[in-house]
N, C-alpha and C positions, 0 to 999 in steps of 0.2 A: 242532336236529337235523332237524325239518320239512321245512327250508328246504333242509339240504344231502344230504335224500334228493328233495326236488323236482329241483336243479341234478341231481345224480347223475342219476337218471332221464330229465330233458332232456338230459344230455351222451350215454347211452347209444340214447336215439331218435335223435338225431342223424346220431352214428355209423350207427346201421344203415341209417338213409335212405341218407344217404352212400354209403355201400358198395352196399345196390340197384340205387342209380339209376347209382353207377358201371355196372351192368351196359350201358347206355341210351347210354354216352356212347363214342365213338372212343377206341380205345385208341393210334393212332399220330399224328403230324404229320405234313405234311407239306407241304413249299416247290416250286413249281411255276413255271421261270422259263425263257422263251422269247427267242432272239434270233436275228436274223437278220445272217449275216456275209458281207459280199463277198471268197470264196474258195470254192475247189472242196473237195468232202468229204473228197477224201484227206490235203488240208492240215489241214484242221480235225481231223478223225480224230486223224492225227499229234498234236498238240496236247492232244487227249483223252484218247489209250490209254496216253502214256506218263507215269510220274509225275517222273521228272526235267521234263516240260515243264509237265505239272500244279502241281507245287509252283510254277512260279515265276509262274503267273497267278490264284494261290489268294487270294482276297482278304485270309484270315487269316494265311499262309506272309506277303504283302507288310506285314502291321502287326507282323508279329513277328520283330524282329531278333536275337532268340536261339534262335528255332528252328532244331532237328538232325534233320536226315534221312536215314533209313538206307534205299536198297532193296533189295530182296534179288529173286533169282528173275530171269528177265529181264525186263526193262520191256518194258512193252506187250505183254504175253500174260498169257493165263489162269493165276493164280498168283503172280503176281507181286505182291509187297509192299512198302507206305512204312510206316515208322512213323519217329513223328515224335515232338518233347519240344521244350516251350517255356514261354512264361511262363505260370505256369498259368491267367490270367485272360482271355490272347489265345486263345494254340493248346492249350495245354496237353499232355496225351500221350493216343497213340492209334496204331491201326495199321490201315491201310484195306490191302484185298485186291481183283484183279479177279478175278471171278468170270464175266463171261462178254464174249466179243466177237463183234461181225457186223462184218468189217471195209468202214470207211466207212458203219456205219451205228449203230453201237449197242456200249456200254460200260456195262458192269455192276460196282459194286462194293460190297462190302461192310464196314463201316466200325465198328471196335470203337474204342471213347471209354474212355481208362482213366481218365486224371485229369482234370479234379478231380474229375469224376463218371463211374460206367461206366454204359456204355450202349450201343447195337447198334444201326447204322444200314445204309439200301439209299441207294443214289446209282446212277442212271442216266443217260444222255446219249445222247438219240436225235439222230442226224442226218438231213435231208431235203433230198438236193439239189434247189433250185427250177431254176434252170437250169447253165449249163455255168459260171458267178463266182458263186452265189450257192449257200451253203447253213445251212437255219432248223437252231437246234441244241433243244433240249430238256432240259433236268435237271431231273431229279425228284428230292428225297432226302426221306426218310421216317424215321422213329427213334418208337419201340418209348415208347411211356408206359402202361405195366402199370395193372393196378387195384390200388391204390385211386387212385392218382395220377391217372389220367386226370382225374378230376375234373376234377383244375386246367385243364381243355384246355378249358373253359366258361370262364375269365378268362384266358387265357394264349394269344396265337395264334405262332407260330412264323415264319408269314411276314412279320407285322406285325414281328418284334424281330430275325428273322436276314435276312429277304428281300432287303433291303437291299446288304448281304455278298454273297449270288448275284448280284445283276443288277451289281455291283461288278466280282465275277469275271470274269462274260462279257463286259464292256465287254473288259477285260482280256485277256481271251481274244482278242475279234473285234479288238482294234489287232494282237497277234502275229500270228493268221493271216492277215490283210489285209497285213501289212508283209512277210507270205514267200510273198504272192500277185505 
């Protein structure tokens, strides 16, 4: 009985460190991935705002041959939505919204993960034109890791296991709008 009110006692400090020092630690991720494409912003933009052309440079849309896409709202404006249903281990389901545009410069979305897990994301897409064929694009996406969870963001990096996938994408991306440059 000693013994399993010492354990007890050790599992219940634990916990509570745990929870503290969650207070200490970043509650979101986030993937930061920069490329530069030979084409003018209004092409790349194009590319960006609408999600009929979104899905088809998505690195995850391209590994998953059962994924269904519905948009609703009109593409490429504020409002407008994809949701999407696939394998659950690729795409799985979810429904991303844009939430704000500067056009040829900046895409804002919002991105709800229903299966296999839910969860709540931002995705941005800055553009920069460098000159009159060239412009740097920027996507930022961020997703929401609550307390007590965060913890795990001390052994768990997000760009290290998805980053990958983004810089995937944008390759993807920069061949479409170089090929309609």
């Amino acid at each position: 009985m000693k013994h399993f009110k010492l354990f007890l006692g050790f599992l219940v400090a634990l916990v509570a460190t745990l929870f503290i020092f969650s207070f200490f630690i970043a509650t979101t991720q986030k993937v930061e991935k920069t490329i530069t494409i030979k084409a003018p912003a209004p092409i790349v933009f194009e590319q960006l705002a609408k999600f009929e052309n979104f899905n088809k440079w998505s690195a995850w849309n391209n590994e998953d041959s059962s994924v269904i896409h519905t948009i609703s709202g009109t593409d490429g404006t504020v409002g407008a939505t994809t949701a999407w249903k696939g394998h659950p281990e690729i795409s799985g389901e979810g429904k991303m919204e844009i939430t704000a545009i500067e056009t040829n410069q900046k895409v804002k979305q919002v991105i709800n993960f229903i299966a296999p897990k839910k969860n709540k994301a931002s995705s941005e897409f800055k553009l920069n034109q460098l000159n009159a064929s060239e412009t740097t694009v920027t996507w930022t996406f961020e997703i929401a890791t609550p307390r007590p969870w965060n913890i795990f963001n001390l052994f768990y990096s997000m760009d290290k296991d998805k980053g990958k996938e983004f810089e995937k994408s944008l390759q993807t991306l920069k061949k479409i709008a170089e090929a309609k440059h």
